[in-house]
N, C-alpha and C positions, 0 to 999 in steps of 0.2 A: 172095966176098962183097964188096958195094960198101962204098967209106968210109963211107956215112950208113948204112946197113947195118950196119954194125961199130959205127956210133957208137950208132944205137938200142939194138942188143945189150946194150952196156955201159951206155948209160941206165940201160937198166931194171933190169938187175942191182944198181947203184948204188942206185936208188930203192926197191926191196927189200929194204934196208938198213934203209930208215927207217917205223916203228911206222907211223905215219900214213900212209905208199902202202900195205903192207901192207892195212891198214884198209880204205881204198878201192879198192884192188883186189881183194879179197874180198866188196866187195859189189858191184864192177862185174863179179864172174862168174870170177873167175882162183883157179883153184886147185893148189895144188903139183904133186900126183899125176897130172894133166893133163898130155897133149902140148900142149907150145906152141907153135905157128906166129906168127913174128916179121912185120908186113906193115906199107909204110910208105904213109904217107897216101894219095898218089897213084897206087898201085902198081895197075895193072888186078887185076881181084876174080877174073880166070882163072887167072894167076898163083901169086895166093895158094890159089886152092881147088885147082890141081897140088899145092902146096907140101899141104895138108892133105890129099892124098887120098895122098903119101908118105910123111910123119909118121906119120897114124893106126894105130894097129890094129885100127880100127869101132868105136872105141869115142869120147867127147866130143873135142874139141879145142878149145882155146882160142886165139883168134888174137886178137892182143896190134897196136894198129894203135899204130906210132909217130906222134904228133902233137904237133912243135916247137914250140913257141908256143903252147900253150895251157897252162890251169893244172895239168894234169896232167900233160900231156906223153906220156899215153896211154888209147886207147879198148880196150875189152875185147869179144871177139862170142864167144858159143858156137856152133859145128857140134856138133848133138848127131848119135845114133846113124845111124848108115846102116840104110838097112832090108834086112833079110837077100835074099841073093842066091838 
């Protein structure tokens, strides 16, 4: 895992701490019981959908985009279901 890698990690975990991320990121899509794929702003989106297609178990995933400098310092996406094989 890269340093900004490690640092987003612990971001977020930090920011989960506090009532108000909570808050907002519940309604920007992020829910506990969800796998979460960690992806940093600039990161190719092939990358990250490897990363979510090893995660998953076919079911939702949440991919948590670190973003330094902004007011939240994170965007939320949902990959919903895969369609059966």
């Amino acid at each position: 895992m890269s340093e900004i890698a490690w640092r987003a990690a612990h971001d977020f975990a930090r920011r989960l701490r506090d009532p108000r991320f909570r808050r907002f990121a519940r309604t920007a899509g992020y829910r506990p019981d969800r796998d979460l794929v960690l992806a940093l702003e600039h990161e190719p989106v092939r990358h990250v959908l490897d990363r979510v297609e090893e995660q998953s178990d076919g079911g939702p995933v949440t991919v948590v985009v670190y973003r330094p400098g902004t007011e939240r310092g994170f965007s939320f996406v949902e990959v919903g279901d895969r369609p059966a094989a």
